[in-house]
OpenMM code with the backbone's topology and positions (N, CA, C; nanometers):
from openmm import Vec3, app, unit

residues = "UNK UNK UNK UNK UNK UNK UNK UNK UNK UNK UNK UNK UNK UNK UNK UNK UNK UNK UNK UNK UNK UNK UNK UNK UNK UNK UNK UNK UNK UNK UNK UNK UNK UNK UNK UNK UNK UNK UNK UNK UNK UNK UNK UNK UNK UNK UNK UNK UNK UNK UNK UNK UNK UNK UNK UNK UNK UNK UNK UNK UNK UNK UNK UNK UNK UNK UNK UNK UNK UNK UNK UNK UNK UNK UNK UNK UNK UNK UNK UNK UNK UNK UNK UNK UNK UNK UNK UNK UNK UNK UNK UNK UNK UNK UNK UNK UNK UNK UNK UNK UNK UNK UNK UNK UNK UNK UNK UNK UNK UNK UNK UNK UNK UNK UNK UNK UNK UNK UNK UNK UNK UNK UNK UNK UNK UNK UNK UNK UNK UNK UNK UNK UNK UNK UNK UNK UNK UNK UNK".split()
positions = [
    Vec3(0.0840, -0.1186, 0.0000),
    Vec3(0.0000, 0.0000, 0.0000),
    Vec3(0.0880, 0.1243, 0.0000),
    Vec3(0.0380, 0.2269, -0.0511),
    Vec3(0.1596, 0.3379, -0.0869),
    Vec3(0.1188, 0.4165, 0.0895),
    Vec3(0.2389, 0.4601, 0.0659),
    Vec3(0.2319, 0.5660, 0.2152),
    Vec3(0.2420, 0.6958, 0.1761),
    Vec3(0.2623, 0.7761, 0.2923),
    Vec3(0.2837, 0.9106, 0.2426),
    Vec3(0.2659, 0.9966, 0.3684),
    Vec3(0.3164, 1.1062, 0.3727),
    Vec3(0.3881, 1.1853, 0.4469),
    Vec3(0.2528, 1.2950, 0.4829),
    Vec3(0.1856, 1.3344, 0.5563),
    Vec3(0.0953, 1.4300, 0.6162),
    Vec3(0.1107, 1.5347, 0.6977),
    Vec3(0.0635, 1.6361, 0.6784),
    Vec3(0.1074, 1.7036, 0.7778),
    Vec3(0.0284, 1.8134, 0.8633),
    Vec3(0.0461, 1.8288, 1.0253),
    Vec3(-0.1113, 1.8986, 1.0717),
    Vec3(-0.0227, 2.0104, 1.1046),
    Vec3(-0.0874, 2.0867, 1.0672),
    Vec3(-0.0238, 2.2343, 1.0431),
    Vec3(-0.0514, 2.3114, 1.1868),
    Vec3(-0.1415, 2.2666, 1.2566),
    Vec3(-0.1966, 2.3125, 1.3670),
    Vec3(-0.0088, 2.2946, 1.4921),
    Vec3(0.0123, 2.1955, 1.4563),
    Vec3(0.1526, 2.1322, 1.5681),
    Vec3(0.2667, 2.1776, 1.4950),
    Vec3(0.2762, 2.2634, 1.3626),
    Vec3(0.3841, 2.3091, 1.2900),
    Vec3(0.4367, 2.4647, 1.3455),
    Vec3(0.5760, 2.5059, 1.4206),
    Vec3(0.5980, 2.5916, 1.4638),
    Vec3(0.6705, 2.6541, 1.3707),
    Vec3(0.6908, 2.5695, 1.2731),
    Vec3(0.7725, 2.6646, 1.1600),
    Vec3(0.9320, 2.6564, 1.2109),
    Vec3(1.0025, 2.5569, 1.3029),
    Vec3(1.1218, 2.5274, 1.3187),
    Vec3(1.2435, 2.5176, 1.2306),
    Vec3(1.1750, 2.4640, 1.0415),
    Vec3(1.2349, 2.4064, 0.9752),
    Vec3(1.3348, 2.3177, 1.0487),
    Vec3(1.3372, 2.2314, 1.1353),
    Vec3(1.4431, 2.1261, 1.1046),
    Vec3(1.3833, 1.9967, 1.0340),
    Vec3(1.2703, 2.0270, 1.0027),
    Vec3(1.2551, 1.8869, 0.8883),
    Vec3(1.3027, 1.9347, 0.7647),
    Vec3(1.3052, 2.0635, 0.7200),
    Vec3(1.3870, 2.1020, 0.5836),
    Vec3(1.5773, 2.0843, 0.6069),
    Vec3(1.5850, 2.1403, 0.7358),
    Vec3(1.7161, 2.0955, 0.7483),
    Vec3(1.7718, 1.9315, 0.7048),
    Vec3(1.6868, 1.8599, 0.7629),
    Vec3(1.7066, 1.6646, 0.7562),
    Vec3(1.7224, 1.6429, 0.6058),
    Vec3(1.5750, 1.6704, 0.5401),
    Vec3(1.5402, 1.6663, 0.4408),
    Vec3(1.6935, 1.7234, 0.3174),
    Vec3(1.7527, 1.8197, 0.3313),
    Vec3(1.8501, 1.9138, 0.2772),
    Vec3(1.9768, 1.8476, 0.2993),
    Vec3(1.9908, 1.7421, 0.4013),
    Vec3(2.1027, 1.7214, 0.4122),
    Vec3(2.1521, 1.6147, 0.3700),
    Vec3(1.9932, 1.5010, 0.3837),
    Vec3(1.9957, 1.3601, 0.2895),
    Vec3(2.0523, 1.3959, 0.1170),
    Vec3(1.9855, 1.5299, 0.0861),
    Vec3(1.9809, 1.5618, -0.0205),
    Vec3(2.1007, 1.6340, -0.0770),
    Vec3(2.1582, 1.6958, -0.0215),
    Vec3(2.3154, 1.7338, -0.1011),
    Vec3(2.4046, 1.6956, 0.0031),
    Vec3(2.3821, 1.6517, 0.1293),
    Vec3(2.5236, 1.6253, 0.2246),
    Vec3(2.5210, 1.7607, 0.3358),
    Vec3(2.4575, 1.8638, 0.2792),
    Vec3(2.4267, 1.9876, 0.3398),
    Vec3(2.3603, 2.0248, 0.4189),
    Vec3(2.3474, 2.1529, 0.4944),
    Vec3(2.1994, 2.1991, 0.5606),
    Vec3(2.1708, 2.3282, 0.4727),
    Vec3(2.1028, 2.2817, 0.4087),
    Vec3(2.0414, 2.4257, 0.2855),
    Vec3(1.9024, 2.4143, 0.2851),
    Vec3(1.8018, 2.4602, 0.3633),
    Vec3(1.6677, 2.4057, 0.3334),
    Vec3(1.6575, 2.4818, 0.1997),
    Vec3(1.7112, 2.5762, 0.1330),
    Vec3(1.6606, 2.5954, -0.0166),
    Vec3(1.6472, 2.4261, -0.1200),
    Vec3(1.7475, 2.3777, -0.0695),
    Vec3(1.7157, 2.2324, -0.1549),
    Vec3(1.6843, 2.1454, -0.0786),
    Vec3(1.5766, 2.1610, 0.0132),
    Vec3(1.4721, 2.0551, 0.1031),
    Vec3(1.4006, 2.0685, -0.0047),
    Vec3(1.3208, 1.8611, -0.0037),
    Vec3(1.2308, 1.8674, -0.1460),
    Vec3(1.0731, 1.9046, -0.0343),
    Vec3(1.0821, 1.9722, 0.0359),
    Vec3(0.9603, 2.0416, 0.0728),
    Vec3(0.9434, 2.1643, 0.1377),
    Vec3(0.8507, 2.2124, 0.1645),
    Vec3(0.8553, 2.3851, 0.2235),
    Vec3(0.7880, 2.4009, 0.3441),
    Vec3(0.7940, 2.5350, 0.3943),
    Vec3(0.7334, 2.5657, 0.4924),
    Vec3(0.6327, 2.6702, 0.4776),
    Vec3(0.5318, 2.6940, 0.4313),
    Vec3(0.4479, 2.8356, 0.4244),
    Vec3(0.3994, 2.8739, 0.5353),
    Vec3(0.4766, 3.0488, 0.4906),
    Vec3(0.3922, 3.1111, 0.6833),
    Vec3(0.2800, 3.1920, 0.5930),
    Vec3(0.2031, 3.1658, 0.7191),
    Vec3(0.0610, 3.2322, 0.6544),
    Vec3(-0.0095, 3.3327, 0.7849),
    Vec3(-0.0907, 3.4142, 0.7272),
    Vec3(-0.1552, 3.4923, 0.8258),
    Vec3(-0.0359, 3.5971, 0.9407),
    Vec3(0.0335, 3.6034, 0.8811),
    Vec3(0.1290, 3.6979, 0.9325),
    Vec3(0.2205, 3.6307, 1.0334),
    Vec3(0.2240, 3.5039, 0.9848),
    Vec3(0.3376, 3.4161, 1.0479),
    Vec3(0.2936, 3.3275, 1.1843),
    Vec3(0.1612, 3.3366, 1.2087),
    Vec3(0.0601, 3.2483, 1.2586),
    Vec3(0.0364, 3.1120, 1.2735),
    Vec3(0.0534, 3.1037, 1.1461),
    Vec3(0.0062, 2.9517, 1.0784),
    Vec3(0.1413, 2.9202, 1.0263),
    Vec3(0.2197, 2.7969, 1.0420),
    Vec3(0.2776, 2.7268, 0.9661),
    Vec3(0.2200, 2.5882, 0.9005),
    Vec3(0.2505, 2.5926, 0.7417),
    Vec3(0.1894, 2.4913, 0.6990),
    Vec3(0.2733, 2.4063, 0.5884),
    Vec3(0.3688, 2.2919, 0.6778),
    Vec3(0.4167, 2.2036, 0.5699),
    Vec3(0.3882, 2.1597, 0.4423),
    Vec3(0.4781, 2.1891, 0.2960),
    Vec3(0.3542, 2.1022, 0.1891),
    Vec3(0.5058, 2.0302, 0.1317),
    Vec3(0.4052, 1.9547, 0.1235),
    Vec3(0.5044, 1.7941, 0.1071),
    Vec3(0.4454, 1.7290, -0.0645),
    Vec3(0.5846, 1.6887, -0.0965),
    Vec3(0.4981, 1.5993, -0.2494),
    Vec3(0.3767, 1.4803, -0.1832),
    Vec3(0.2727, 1.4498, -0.2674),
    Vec3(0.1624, 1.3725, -0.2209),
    Vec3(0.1821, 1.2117, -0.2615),
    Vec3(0.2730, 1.2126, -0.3633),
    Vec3(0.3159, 1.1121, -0.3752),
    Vec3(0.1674, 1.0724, -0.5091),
    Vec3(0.0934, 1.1505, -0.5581),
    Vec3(-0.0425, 1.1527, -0.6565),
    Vec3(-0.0353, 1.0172, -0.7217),
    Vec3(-0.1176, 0.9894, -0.7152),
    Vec3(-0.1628, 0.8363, -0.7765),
    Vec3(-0.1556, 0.8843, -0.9210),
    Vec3(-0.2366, 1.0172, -0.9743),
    Vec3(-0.2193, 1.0349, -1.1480),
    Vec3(-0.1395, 1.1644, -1.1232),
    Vec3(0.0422, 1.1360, -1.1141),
    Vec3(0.0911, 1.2649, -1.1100),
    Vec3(0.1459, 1.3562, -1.2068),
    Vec3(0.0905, 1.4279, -1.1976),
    Vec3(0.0959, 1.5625, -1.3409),
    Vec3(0.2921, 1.5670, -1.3673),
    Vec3(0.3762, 1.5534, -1.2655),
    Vec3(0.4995, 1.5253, -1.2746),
    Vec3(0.5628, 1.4048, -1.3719),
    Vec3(0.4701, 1.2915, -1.3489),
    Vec3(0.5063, 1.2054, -1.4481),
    Vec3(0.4464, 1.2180, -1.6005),
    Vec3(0.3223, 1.2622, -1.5959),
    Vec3(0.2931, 1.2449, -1.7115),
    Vec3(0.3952, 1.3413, -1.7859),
    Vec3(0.3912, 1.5048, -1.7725),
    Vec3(0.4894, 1.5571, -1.8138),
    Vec3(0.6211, 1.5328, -1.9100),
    Vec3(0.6871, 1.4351, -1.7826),
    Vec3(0.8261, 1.4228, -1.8280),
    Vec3(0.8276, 1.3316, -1.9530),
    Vec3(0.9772, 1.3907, -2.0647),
    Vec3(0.9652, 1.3692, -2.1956),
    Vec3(1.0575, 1.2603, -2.2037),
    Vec3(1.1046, 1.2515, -2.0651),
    Vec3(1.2020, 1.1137, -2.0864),
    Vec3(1.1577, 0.9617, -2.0125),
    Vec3(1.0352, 0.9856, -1.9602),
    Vec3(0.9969, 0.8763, -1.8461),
    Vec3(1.0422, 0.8534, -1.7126),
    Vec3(1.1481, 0.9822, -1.6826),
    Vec3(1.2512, 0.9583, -1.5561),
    Vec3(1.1865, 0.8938, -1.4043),
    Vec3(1.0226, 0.9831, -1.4322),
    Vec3(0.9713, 0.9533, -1.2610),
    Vec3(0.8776, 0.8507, -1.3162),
    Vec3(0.9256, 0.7362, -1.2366),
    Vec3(0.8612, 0.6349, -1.2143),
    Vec3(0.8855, 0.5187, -1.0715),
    Vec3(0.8065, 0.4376, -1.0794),
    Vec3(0.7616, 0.3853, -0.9848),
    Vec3(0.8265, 0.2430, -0.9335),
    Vec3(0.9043, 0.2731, -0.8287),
    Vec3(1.0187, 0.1496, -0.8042),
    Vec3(0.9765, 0.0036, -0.7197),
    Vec3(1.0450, -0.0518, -0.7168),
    Vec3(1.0321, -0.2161, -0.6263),
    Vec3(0.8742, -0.1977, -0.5944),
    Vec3(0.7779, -0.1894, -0.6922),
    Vec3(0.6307, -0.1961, -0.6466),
    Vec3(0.6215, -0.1280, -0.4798),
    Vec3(0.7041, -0.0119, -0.4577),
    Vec3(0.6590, 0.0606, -0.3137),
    Vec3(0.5751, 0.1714, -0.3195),
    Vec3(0.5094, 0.1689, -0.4543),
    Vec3(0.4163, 0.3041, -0.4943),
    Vec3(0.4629, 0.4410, -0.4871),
    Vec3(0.6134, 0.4417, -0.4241),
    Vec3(0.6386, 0.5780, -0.4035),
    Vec3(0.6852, 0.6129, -0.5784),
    Vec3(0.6876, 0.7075, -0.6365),
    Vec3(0.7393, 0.7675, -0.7392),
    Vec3(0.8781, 0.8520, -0.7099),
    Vec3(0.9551, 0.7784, -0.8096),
    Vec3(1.1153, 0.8489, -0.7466),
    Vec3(1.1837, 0.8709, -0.9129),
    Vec3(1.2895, 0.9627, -0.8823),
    Vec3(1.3371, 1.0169, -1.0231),
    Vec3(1.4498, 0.9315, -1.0441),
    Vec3(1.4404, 0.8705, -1.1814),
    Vec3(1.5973, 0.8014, -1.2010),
    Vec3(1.6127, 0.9186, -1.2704),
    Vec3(1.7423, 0.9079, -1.1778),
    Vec3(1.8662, 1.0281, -1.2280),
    Vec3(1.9618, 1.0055, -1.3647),
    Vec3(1.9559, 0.8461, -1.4072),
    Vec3(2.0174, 0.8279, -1.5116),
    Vec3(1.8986, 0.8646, -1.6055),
    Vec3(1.7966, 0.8751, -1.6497),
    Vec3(1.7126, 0.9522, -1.7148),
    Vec3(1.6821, 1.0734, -1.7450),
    Vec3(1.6710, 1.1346, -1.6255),
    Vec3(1.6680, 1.2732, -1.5878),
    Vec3(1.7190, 1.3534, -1.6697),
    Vec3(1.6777, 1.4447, -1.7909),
    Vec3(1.7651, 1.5304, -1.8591),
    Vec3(1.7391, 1.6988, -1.7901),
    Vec3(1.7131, 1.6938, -1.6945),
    Vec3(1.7063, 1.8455, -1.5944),
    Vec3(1.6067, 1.9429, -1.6929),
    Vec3(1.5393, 1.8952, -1.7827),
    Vec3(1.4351, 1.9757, -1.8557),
    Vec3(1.3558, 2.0723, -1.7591),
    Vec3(1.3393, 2.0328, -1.6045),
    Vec3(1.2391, 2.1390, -1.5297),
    Vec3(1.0866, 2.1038, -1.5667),
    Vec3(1.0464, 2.0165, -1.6537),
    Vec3(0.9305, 2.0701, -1.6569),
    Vec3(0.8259, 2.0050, -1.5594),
    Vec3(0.8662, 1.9066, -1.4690),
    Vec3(0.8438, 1.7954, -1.3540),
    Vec3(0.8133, 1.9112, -1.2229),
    Vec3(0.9210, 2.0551, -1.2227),
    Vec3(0.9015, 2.1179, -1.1187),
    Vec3(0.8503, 2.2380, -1.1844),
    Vec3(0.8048, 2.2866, -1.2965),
    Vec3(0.6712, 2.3829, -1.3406),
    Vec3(0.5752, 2.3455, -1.3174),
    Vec3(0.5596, 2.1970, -1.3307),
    Vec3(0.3705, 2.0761, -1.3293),
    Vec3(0.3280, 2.0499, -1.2170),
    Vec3(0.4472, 2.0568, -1.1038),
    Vec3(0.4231, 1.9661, -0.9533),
    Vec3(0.3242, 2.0654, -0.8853),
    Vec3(0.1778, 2.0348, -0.8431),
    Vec3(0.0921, 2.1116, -0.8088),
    Vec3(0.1566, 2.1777, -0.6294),
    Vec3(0.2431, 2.1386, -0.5732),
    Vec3(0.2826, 2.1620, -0.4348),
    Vec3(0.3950, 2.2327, -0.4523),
    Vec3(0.4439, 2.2694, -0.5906),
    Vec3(0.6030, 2.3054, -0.5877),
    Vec3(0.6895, 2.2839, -0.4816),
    Vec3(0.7267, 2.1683, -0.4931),
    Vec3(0.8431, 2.0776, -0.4176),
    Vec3(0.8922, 1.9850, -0.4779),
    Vec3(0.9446, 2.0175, -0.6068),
    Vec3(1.0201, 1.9253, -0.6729),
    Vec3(1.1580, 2.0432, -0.7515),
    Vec3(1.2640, 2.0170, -0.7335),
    Vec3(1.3946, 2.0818, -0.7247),
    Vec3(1.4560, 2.0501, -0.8275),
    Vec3(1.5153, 2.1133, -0.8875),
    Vec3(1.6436, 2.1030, -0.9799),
    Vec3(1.7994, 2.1186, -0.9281),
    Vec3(1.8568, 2.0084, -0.9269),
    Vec3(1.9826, 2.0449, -0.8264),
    Vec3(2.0794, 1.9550, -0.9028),
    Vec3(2.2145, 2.0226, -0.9389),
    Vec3(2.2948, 1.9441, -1.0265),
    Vec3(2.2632, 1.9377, -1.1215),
    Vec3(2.1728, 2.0232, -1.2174),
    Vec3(2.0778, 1.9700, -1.3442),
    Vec3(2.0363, 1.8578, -1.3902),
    Vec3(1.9573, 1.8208, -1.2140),
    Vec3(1.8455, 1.7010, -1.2253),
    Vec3(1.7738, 1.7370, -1.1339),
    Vec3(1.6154, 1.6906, -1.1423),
    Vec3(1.5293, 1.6821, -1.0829),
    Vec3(1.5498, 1.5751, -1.0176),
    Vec3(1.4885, 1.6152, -0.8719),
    Vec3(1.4827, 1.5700, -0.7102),
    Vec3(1.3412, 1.5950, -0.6762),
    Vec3(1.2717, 1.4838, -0.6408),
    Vec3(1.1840, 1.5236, -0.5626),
    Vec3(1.1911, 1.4155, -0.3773),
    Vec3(1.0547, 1.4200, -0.3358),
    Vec3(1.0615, 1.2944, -0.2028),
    Vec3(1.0545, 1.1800, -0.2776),
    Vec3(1.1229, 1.0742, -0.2117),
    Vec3(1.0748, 0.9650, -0.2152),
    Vec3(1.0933, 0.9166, -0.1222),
    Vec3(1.0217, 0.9676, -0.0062),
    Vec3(1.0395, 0.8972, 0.1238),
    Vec3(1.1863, 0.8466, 0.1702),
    Vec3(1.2917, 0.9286, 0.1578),
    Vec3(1.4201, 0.8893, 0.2103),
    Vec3(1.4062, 0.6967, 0.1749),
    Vec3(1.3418, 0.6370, 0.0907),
    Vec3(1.4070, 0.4824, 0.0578),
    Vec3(1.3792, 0.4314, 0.2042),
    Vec3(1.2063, 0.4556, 0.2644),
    Vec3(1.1748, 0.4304, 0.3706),
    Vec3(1.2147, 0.4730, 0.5416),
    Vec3(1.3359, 0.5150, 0.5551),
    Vec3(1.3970, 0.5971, 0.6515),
    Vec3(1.3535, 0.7545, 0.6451),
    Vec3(1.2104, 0.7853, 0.6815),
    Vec3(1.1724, 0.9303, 0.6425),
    Vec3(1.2446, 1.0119, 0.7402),
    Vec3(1.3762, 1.1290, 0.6715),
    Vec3(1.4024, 1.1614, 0.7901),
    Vec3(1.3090, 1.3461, 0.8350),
    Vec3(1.2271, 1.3659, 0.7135),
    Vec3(1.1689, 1.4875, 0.8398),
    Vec3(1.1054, 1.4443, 0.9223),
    Vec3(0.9919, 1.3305, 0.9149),
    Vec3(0.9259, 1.2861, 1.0072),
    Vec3(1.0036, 1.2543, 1.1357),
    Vec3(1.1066, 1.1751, 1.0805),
    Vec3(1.1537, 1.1571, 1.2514),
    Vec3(1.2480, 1.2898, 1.3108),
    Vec3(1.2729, 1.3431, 1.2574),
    Vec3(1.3586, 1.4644, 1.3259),
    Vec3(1.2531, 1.5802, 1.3948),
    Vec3(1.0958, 1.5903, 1.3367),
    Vec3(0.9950, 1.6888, 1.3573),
    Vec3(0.9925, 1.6570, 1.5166),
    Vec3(1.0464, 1.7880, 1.5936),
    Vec3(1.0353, 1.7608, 1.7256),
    Vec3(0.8710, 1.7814, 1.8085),
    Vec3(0.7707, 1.8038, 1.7087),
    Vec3(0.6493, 1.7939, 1.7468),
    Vec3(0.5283, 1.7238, 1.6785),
    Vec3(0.5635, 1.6730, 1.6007),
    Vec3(0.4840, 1.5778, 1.5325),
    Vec3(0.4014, 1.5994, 1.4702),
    Vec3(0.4222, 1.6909, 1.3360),
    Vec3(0.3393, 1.7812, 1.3238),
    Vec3(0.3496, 1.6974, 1.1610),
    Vec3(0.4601, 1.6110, 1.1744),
    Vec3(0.5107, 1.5319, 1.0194),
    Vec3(0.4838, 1.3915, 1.0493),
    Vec3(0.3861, 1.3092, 1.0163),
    Vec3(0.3589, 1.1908, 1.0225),
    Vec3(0.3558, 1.1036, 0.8714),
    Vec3(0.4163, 0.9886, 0.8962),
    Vec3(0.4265, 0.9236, 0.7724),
    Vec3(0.3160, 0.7872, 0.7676),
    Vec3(0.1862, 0.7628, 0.6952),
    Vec3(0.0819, 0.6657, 0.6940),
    Vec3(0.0799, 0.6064, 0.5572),
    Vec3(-0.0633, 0.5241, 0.5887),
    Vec3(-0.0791, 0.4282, 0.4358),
    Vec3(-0.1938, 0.5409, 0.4049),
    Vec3(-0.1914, 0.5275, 0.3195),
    Vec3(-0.3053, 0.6288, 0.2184),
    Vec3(-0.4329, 0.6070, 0.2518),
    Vec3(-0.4582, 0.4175, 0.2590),
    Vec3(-0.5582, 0.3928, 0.3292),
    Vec3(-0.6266, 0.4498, 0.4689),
    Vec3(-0.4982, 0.4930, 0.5657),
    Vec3(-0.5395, 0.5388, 0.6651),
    Vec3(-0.5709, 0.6777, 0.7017),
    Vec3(-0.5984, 0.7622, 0.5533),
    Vec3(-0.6489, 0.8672, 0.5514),
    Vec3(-0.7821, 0.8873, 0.5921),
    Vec3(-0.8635, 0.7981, 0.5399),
    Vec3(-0.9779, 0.8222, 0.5424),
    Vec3(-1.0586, 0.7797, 0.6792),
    Vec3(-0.9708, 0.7569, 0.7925),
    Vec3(-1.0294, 0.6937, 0.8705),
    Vec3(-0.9832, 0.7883, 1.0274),
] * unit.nanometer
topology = app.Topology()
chain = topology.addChain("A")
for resn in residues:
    res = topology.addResidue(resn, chain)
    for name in ("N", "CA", "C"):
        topology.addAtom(name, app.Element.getBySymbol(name[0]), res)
């Protein structure tokens, strides 16, 4: 069953250290500019509200791409970019309805659940980043 990453904005203080985690899996760094997710402050810095790729069952990211790069590995439903595909065209992070998909190295990056080790979820010191089955949305 595919999983995926949620997030209650209500327990989000806007800390960024899940962009930090996220940033560092991702170049070795702490740059949340290349965390593959964001933080929006809203209401005059009130509200913090994580937006995370959804991981879309019909994702406008894949259809897009002109090379087939994002696709769907070891049947874990997550959608992840082969990088040997990847020709950094961008047009995966113009389409992505959450804009959280990155161009870095002239390739597209998006989540794929850290390869099951999610590390914003576990670094979120308030739990405001939970990782479920899709199924257990609705319930």
């Amino acid at each position: 069953m595919t999983k995926k990453i949620v997030a209650d904005f209500s327990l989000c203080t806007g800390c960024a250290i899940c962009l930090l985690a996220c940033s560092e899996r991702v170049t070795g760094g702490f740059n949340p500019r290349y965390a593959l997710m964001r933080i929006e402050n809203k209401m005059d810095g009130l509200v913090n509200e994580p937006i995370l790729c959804s991981q879309c069952t019909n994702a406008y990211c894949q259809q897009v791409c002109p090379v087939n790069a994002i696709e769907v590995v070891n049947n874990d439903q997550v959608l992840k970019i082969n990088q040997d595909k990847c020709n950094g065209c961008g047009l995966c992070e113009k389409y992505c309805p959450h804009d959280v998909i990155v161009i870095h190295d002239k390739r597209a990056a998006k989540c794929d659940l850290c390869d099951g080790e999610v590390r914003c979820v576990s670094q979120c010191p308030t739990g405001a980043l939970q990782l479920v089955e899709r199924g257990e949305l609705h319930e």
